[in-house]
C-alpha positions, 0 to 999 in steps of 0.5 A, spaced: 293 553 899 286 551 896 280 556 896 275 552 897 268 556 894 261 555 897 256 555 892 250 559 893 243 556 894 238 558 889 232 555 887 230 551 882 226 556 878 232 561 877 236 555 873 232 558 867 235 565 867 243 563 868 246 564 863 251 557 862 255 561 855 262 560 859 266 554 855 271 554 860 273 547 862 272 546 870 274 541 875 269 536 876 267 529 881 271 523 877 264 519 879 260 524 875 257 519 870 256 515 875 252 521 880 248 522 874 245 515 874 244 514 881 241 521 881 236 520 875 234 513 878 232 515 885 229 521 881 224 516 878 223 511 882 223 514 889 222 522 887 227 523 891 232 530 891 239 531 891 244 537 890 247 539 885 252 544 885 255 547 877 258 553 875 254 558 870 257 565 868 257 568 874 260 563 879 259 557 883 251 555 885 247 549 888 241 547 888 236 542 891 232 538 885 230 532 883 233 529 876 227 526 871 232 525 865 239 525 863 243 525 856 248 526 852 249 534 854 244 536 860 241 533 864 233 535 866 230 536 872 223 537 876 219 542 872 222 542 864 229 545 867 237 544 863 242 544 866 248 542 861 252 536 864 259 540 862 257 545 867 256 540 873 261 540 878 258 534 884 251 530 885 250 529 892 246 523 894 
């Protein structure tokens, strides 16, 4: 049998006060590269919002954000906040 975890809603001003120090391998969407695109092209051209679900230290959470920016380690989102793509679980469009 699979637990399936709900992830905690926080808000994106919180993202800057987790702590992302785990480097435990977790499971992620076989399509992430391809979320992150999508996502970071809808963020620029229409200003739109997606959910991103990713792991800090602390367990499973989601938030509800626009990405402006992505790279090689992380991707950057509304405001000047990080989150690094090894910690990404899911872009839901």
């Amino acid at each position: 049998m699979q637990v399936i975890l709900k992830p905690e809603l926080i808000e994106k001003e919180l993202i800057s006060s987790l702590s992302f120090k785990n480097t435990e391998k977790i499971m992620q969407h076989p399509d992430l590269q391809k979320q992150i695109q999508n996502a970071t092209l809808l963020g620029n051209a229409y200003h739109s919002k997606v959910s991103i679900i990713f792991m800090d230290d602390q367990g499973l959470k989601r938030v509800d954000t626009t990405i402006w920016a992505s790279g090689a380690k992380y991707i950057c989102l509304k405001g000047g906040v990080w989150i690094p793509i090894n910690r990404l679980v899911e872009i839901q469009i």
